[in-house]
DOMARMI-185275 format. One record per residue (C-alpha): residue in one letter; x, y, z. Coordinates in steps of 0.5 Angstrom, whole numbers, padded with zeros to 4 digits, always signed. Last residue first. Layout:
REM DOMARMI-185275
aXYZ ...
END
This chain:
REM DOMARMI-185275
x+0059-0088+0016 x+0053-0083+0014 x+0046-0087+0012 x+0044-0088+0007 x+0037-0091+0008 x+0033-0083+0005 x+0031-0082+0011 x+0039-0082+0014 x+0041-0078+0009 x+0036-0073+0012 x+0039-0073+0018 x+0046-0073+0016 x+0044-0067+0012 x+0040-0064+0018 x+0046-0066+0023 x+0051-0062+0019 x+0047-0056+0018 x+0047-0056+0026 x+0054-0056+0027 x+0055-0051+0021 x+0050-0045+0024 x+0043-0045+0025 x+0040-0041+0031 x+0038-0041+0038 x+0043-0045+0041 x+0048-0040+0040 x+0044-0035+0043 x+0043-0039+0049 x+0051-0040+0050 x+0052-0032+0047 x+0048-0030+0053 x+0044-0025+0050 x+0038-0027+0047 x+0035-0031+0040 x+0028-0031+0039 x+0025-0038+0042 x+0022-0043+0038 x+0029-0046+0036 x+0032-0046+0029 x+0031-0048+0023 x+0033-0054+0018 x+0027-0057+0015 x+0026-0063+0011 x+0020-0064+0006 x+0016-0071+0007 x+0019-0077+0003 x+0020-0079-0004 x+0017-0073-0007 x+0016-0073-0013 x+0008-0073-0013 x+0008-0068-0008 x+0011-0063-0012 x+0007-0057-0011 x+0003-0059-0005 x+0010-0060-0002 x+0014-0054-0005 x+0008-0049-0002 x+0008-0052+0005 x+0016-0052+0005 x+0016-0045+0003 x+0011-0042+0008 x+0015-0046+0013 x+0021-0044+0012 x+0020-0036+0012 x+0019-0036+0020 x+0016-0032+0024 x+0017-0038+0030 x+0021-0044+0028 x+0027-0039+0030 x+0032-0036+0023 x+0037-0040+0021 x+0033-0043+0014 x+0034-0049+0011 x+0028-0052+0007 x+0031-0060+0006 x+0028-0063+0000 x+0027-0071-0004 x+0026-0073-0011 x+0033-0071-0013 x+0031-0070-0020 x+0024-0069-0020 x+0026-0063-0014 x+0031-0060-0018 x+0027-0058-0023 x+0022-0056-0020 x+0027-0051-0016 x+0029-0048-0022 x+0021-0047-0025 x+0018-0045-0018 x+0022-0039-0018 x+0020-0036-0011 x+0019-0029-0014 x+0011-0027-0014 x+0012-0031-0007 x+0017-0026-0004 x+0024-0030-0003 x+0028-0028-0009 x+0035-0030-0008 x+0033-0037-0007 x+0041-0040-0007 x+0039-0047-0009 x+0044-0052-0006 x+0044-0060-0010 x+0047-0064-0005 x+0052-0070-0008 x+0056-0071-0001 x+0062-0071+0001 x+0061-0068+0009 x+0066-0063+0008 x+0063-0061+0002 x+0055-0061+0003 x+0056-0057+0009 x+0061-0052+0006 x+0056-0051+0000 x+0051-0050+0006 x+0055-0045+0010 x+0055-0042+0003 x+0047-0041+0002 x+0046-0041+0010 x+0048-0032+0010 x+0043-0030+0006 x+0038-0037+0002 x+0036-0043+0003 x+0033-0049-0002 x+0038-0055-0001 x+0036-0062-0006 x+0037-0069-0005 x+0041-0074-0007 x+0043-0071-0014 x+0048-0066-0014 x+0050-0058-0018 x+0052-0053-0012 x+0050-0045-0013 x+0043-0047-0018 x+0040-0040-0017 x+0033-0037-0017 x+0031-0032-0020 x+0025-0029-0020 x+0027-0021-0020 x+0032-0022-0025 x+0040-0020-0024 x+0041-0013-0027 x+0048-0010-0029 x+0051-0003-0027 x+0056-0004-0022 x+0062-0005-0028 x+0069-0004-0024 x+0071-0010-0020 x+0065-0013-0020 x+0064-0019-0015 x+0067-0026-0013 x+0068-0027-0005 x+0070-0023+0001 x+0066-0022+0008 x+0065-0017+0012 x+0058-0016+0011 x+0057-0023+0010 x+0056-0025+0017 x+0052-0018+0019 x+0046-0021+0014 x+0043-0017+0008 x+0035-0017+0007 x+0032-0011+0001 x+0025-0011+0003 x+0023-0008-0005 x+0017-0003-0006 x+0014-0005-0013 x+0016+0000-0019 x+0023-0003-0020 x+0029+0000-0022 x+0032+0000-0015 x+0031-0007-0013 x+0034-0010-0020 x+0039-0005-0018 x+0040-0008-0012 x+0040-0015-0014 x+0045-0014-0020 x+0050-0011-0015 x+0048-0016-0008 x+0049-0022-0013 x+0056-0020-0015 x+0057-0019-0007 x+0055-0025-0005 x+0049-0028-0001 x+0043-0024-0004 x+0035-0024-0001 x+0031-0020-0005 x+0024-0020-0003 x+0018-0016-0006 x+0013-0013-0003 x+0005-0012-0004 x+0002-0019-0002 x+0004-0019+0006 x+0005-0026+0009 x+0012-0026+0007 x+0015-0019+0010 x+0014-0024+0017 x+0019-0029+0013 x+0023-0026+0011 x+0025-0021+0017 x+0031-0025+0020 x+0029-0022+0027 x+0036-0020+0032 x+0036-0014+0034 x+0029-0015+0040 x+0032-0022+0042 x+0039-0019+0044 x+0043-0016+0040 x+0049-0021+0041 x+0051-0021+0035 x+0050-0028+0033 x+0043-0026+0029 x+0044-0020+0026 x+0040-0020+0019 x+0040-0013+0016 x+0034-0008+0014 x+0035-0004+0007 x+0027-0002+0005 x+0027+0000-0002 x+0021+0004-0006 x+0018+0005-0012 x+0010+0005-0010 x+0007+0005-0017 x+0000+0007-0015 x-0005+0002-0021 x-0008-0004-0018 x-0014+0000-0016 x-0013+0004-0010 x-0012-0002-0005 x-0008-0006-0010 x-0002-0001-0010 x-0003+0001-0004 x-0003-0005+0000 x+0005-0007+0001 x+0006+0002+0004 x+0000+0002+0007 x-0003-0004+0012 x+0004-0007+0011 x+0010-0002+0013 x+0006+0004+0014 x+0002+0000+0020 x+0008-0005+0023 x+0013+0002+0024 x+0015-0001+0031 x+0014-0007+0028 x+0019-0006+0023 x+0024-0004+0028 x+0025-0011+0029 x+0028-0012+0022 x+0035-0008+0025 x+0038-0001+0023 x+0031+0000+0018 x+0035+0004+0012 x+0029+0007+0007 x+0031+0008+0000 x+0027+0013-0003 x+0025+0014-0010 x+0022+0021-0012 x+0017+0024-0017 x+0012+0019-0016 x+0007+0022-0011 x+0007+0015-0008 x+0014+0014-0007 x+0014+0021-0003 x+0010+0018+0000 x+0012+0011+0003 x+0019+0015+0005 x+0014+0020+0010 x+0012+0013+0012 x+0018+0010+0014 x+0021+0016+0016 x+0014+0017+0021 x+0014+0010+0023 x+0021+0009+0024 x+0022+0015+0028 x+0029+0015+0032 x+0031+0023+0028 x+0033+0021+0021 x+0038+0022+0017 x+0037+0024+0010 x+0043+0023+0005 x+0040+0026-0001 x+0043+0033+0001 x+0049+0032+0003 x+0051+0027-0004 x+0057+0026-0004 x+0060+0027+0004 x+0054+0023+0006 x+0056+0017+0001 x+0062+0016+0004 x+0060+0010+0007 x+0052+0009+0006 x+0053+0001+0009 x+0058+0002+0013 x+0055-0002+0019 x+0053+0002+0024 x+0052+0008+0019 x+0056+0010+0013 x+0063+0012+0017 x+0060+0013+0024 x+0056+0019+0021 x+0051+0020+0016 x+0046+0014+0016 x+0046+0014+0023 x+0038+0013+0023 x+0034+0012+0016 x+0033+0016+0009 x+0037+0015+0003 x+0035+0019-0004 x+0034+0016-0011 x+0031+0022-0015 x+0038+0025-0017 x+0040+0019-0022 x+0047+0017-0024 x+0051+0018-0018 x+0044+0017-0013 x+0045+0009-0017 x+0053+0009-0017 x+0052+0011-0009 x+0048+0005-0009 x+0052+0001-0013 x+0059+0003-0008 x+0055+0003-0001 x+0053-0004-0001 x+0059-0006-0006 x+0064-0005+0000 x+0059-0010+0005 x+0062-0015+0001 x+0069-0014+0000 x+0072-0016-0007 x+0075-0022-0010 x+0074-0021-0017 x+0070-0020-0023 x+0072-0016-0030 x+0066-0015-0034 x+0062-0019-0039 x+0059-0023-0033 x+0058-0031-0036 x+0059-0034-0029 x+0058-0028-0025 x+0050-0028-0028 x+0048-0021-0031 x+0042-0018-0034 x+0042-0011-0038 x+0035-0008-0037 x+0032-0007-0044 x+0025-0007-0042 x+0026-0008-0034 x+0020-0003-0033 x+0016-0008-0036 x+0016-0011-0028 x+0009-0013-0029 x+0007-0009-0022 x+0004-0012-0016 x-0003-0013-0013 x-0005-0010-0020 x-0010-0017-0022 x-0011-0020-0016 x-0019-0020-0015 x-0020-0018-0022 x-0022-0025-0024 x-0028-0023-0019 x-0031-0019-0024 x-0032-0012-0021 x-0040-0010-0020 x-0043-0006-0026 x-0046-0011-0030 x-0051-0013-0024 x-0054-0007-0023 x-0053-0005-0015 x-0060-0007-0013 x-0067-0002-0011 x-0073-0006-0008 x-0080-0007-0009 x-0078-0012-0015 x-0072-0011-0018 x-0070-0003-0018 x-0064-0001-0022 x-0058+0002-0019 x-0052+0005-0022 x-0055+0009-0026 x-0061+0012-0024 x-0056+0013-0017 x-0051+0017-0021 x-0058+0021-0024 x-0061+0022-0017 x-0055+0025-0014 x-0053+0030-0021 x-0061+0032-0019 x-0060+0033-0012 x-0054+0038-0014 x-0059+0041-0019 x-0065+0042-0013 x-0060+0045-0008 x-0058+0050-0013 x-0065+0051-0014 x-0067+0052-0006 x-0061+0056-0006 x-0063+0061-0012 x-0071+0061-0009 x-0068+0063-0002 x-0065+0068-0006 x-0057+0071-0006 x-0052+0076-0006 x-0057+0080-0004 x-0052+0081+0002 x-0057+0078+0007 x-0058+0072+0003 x-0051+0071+0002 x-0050+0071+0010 x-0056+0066+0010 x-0054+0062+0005 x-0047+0061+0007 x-0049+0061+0015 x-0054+0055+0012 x-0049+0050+0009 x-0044+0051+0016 x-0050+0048+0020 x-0050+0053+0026 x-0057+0050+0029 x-0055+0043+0028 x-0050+0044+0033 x-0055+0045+0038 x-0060+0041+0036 x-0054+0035+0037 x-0053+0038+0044 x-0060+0038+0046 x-0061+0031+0043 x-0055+0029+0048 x-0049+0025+0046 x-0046+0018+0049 x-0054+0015+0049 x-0053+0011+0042 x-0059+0014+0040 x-0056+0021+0042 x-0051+0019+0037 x-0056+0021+0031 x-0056+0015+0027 x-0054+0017+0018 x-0049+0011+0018 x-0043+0010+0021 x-0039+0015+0027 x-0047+0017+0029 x-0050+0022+0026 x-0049+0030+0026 x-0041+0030+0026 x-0039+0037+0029 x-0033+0042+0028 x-0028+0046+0032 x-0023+0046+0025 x-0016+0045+0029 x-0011+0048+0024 x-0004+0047+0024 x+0003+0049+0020 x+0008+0046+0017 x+0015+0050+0014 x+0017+0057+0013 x+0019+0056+0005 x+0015+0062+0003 x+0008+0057+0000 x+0008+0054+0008 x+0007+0061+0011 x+0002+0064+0007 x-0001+0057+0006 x-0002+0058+0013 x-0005+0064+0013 x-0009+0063+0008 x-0012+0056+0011 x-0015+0060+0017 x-0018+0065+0013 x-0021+0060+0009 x-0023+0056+0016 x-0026+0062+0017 x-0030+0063+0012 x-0033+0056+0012 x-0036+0057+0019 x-0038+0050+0023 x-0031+0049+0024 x-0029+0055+0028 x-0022+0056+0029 x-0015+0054+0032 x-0009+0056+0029 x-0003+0053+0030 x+0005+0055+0028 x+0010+0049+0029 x+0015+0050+0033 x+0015+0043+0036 x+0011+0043+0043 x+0008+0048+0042 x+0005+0046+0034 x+0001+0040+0040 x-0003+0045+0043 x-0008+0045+0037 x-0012+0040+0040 x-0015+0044+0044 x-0017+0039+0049 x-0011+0039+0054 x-0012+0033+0059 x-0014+0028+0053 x-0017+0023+0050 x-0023+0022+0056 x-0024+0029+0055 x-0024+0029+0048 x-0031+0025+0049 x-0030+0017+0047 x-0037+0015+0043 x-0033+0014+0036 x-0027+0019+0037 x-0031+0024+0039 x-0031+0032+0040 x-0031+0034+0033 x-0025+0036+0032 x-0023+0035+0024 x-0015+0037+0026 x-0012+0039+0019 x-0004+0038+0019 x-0002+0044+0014 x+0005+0041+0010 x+0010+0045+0007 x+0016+0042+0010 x+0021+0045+0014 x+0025+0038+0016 x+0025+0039+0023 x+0019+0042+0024 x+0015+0035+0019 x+0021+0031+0022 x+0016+0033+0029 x+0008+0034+0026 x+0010+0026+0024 x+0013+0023+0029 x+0007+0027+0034 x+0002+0024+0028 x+0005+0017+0027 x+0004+0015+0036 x-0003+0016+0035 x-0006+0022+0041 x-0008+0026+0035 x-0012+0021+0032 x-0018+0021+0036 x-0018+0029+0035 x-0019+0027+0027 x-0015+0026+0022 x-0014+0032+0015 x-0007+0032+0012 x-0006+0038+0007 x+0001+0038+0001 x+0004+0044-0001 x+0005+0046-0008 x+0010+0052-0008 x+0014+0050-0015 x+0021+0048-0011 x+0021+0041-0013 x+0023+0039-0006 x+0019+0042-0002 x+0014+0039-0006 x+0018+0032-0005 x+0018+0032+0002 x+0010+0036+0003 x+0008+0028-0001 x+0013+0024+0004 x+0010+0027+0010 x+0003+0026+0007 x+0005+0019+0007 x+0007+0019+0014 x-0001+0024+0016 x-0005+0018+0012 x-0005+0012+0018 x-0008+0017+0023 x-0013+0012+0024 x-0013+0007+0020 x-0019+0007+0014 x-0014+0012+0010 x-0016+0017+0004 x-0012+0017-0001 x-0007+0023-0005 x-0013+0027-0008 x-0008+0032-0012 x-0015+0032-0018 x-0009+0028-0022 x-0009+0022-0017 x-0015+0022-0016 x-0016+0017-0009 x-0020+0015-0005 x-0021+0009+0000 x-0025+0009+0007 x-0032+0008+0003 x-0030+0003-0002 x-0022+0002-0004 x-0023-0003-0008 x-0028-0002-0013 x-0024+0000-0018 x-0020+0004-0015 x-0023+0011-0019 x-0030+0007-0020 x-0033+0005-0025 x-0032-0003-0023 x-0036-0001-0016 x-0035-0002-0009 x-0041+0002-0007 x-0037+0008-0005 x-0032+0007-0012 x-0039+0007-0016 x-0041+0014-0012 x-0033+0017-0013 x-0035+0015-0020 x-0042+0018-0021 x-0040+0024-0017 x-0034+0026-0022 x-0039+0024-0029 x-0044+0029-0026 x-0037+0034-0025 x-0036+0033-0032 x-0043+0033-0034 x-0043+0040-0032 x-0049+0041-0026 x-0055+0044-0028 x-0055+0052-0030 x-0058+0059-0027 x-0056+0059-0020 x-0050+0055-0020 x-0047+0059-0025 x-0040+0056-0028 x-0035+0061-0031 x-0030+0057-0026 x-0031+0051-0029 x-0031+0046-0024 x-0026+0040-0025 x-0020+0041-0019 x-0024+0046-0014 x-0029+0040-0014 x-0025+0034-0015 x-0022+0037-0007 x-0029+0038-0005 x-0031+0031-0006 x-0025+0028-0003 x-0025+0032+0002 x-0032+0031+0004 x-0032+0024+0003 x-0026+0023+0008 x-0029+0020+0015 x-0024+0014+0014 x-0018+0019+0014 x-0015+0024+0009 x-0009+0026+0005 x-0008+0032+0000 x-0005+0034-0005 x-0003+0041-0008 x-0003+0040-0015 x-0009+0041-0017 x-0009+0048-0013 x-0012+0050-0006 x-0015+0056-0003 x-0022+0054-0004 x-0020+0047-0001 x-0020+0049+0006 x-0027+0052+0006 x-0031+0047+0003 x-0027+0042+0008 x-0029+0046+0013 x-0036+0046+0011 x-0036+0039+0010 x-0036+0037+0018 x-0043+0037+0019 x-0045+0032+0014 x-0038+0028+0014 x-0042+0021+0014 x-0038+0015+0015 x-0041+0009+0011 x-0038+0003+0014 x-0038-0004+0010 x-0043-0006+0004 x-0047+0000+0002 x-0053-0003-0001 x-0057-0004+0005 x-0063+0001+0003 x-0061+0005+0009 x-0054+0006+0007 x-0057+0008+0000 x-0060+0013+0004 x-0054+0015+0008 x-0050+0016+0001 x-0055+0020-0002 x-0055+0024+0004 x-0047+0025+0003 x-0047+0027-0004 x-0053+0033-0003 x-0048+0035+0003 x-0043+0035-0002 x-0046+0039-0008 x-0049+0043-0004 x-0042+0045-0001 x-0040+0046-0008 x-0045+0051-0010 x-0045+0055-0004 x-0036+0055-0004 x-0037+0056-0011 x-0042+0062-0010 x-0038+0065-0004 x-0032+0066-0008 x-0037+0069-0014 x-0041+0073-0008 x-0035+0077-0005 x-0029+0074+0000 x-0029+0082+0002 x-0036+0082+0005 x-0035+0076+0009 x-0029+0078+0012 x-0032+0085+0013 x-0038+0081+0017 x-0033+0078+0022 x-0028+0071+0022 x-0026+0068+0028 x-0018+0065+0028 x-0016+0063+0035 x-0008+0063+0035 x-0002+0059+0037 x+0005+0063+0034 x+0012+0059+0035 x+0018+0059+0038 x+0014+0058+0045 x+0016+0063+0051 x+0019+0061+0057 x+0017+0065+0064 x+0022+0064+0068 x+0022+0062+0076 x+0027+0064+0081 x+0027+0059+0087 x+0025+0060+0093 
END
């Protein structure tokens, strides 16, 4: 019989209730403003399902009736600049934050109309629903998107569980700054169970950042029950498994999720780490739409009576009734201003045309404005000094390549404490499994950060911290691969902030990830990511092939506004070649691509490791080909007007690329060179690129999947072939 011992979680999980003396301690002002502001959202959100109804929302209109007290509840505790993160079902937080962020404390609601300040409020967050110009995204994030930067509303997020990385990032940098602000992210119980919340909740422990995850439970993820989902519905559970106090509460009362969050914020403000709240809740319509769900046979009409019965809106009013804080004609009338305040937003954004209400017609975004901010102007270069190697103002010489990696950035964090660098390994093996950090831990302990096997929660936390704007973090992905593994923070969120919430979220972040085909790695290590990173408008791309290049490129990826994929291959890294000797301080323009070989018979574009295995190609085949080293290989960077140049010299084009067919980078460029410049050319642009399949293991199948020496050679003979000069 074996001897059984209890364990004991590290950290507290606890069921809040509120009572009578709770109620009468809050008082009747606090309980005014969460009244008032509950009015204000309810009176919001019903405006929204009637303009739903009337077909002009275009997309989903996740109501939060039923959920709004929680929120209410929550943001009465909060300061501007405590941020938050939301999910698709976001309005009432969004609101309720912009209200604790702008209403006057002095207000009244039971005597005075509603603040032009908090009527402008509800005009813009109405205009951005409906997809309007005046809109706090411009009409770019709709229903599921939005974001007030100065209110502390960081974005609501349309990915389920998307949000809770980048508010990582936002509790990083508040801990950080040392000032107590914290950071809450709300996501439902369908959110629990992805991948980027447990990830989250873990480096969130690890790190002890000031950070409430918010469970909303309103017992459906669409139609699927939470005993579907999972064994253990008490979604607070999860704080067991990571140290992480939990509280779990009722939803439907907003003193007790006041309660709830004072507690944490107790422990959050004095430095103890991230705390959980599982509010109990109901949505009273469908996932979309103003449907109840029991049309959709998944929920009961006795269940939904219910739940209606404990609406959040009506335990204030009739608690503050019962205390003569309140008349039933003072929240008959607090209702009707909040009503009025709806009314006038809808009178100004809509007009009636015939029998029907449409959105005025000088209101929508001008369809010029469709990819104005996808990316920023790059003003932040003014000044910059730029450097080519053959007109450098300081000395240059042989140096090792993967030396220069972790010498510009350490010059970086040297000179700039907002850079920091996150990712796996970076602290020990002598600066990762490469070398790129070495000797940067033991300088900078606290801004190189190494991170548990998380990409999507480092990378995401990472996408936070940029957005929140104080910090710049370099992010360190071992292989490309992984970015799929983090695909949801890396494409859906960190390249499409900036355009998705209006064309103006800086997002200044590096990615540094490395090319190891030949290594042996297998077809899970081995991607070359540029083409893959291609496909998303947001990122810039740098791609270096020497030292010098690797300097200037790097500093040009640290200072820019973008995020940046740094991309470095394995066969450089020991490699030597021409760079600074002291000066690592000069910029090479983004855009910029580079004429490393001068020739006439045909034009090379490529980049990394293929740019010098092509100049060796050229010389040892002695023939006059013209290498240009792209270096910038996003499309905003691709430098149409050296490649032109070339291209109606030469009159005839090979994309060189050593990645497989597949995910590839080359037929993007080849598409884009031949629509550009098919009067020029004399023949079909030329490819040299691997096979279909990723490279394996066995070092014979691995070799036969990529390009190296033999196989340029072969494709420039090829093409000389084409052009009827065929080699002797």
């Amino acid at each position: 019989m074996p001897k059984i011992i209890k364990l004991t979680p590290q950290a507290p999980w606890q069921e809040i209730r509120s009572t009578a003396k709770d109620w009468d301690e809050l008082g009747a002002d606090a309980l005014l403003q969460m009244l008032h502001h509950l009015h204000v959202v309810r009176a919001f959100e019903e405006t929204v399902l009637e303009l739903d109804g009337q077909g002009l929302i275009h997309g989903p209109a996740h109501s939060s009736i039923g959920q709004d007290g929680g929120a209410v509840g929550v943001m009465s505790e909060l300061h501007s600049g405590d941020q938050i993160t939301g999910s698709h079902r976001g309005h009432h937080q969004f609101l309720a934050k912009g209200l604790r962020h702008i209403d006057p404390a002095d207000y009244d609601p039971r005597k005075e109309p509603i603040p032009g300040q908090v009527r402008q409020f509800l005009y813009r967050t109405l205009a951005e629903i409906l997809g309007l110009a005046d809109g706090f995204c411009k009409g770019r994030g709709g229903s599921m998107h939005l974001r007030w930067e100065e209110a502390g509303a960081l974005g609501t997020n349309a990915i389920v569980g998307g949000g809770v990385p980048i508010a990582n990032g936002v509790a990083w940098a508040k801990k950080r700054q040392g000032q107590g602000h914290v950071a809450f992210t709300f996501f439902g119980d369908g959110a629990v169970n992805i991948g980027a919340v447990p990830e989250s909740m873990n480096l969130a422990a690890l790190w002890n950042l000031p950070i409430c995850f918010f469970i909303e439970n309103n017992g459906y993820a669409v139609s699927t029950t939470v005993k579907e989902e999972t064994r253990e519905t008490r979604m607070s559970s999860r704080g067991l498994a990571y140290g992480i106090p939990a509280y779990r509460v009722d939803g439907m009362d907003p003193v007790a999720v006041r309660l709830a969050t004072q507690m944490a914020l107790v422990e959050m403000r004095s430095g103890k780490g991230p705390t959980i709240i599982e509010a109990e809740t109901y949505r009273f319509f469908h996932h979309g739409g103003g449907i109840p769900g029991s049309a959709f046979g998944y929920r009961s009409k006795e269940e939904e009576a219910s739940w209606r019965e404990r609406d959040p809106l009506q335990r204030i009013a009739k608690e503050m009734i019962a205390r003569h804080w309140l008349s039933a004609e003072e929240d008959a009338a607090i209702r009707a201003n909040a009503q009025n305040a709806m009314q006038e937003a809808v009178g100004r954004l809509t007009e009636m045309d015939g029998p029907k209400r449409r959105i005025v017609p000088s209101l929508w975004p001008k369809p010029e404005f469709r990819d104005e901010g996808l990316r920023g102007d790059l003003s932040e270069f003014a000044g910059a000094r730029f450097e080519e190697l053959e007109t450098a103002s300081a000395a240059v010489g042989e140096v090792k390549f993967i030396d220069v990696v972790a010498q510009v950035m350490g010059r970086r964090m040297e000179q700039d404490a907002r850079y920091f660098v996150i990712g796996e390994d970076i602290h020990q093996l002598k600066g990762g499994t490469n070398g790129a950090t070495r000797g940067l831990a033991a300088r900078f302990p606290d801004r190189i950060v190494p991170s548990p096997i998380a990409e999507q929660g480092f990378v995401g936390l990472a996408g936070g911290v940029a957005m929140e704007g104080t910090y710049r973090p370099v992010v360190e992905f071992m292989y490309p691969d992984f970015a799929l593994v983090a695909a949801d923070q890396v494409f859906n969120q960190i390249a499409k902030a900036r355009h998705m919430f209006g064309g103006e979220t800086r997002m200044p972040l590096v990615l540094r990830t490395k090319v190891a085909i030949g290594t042996g790695y297998g077809s899970q290590h081995s991607m070359d990511p540029a083409g893959l990173y291609a496909m998303w408008p947001g990122w810039r791309i740098v791609a270096p092939s020497t030292p010098f290049d690797y300097v200037g490129l790097m500093n040009s990826a640290l200072l820019c506004e973008d995020p940046v994929l740094m991309i470095e291959h394995v066969a450089l890294y020991n490699t030597s070649g021409q760079g600074p000797l002291e000066d690592v301080d000069y910029y090479i323009p983004l855009g910029k691509a580079k004429v490393v070989r001068t020739g006439s018979a045909f034009t090379v574009l490529t980049y990394l490791a293929m740019t010098p295995l092509a100049i060796q190609a050229a010389e040892e085949m002695g023939l006059d080909v013209e290498v240009i080293d792209l270096r910038s290989l996003d499309r905003a960077g691709i430098d149409w007007e050296t490649i032109g140049a070339s291209v109606t010299k030469t009159n005839n084009v090979v994309v060189l690329e050593q990645s497989p067919l597949t995910a590839s980078y080359g037929a993007m460029l080849t598409d884009e060179v031949q629509r550009r410049y098919f009067d020029h050319l004399d023949q079909p642009v030329a490819r040299i690129r691997g096979g279909e399949a990723s490279p394996s293991v066995s070092k014979v199948l691995e070799r036969a999947a990529f390009v190296g020496l033999e196989e340029i050679k072969v494709g420039f003979a090829a093409m000389m072939a084409e052009m009827g000069r065929p080699l002797s």
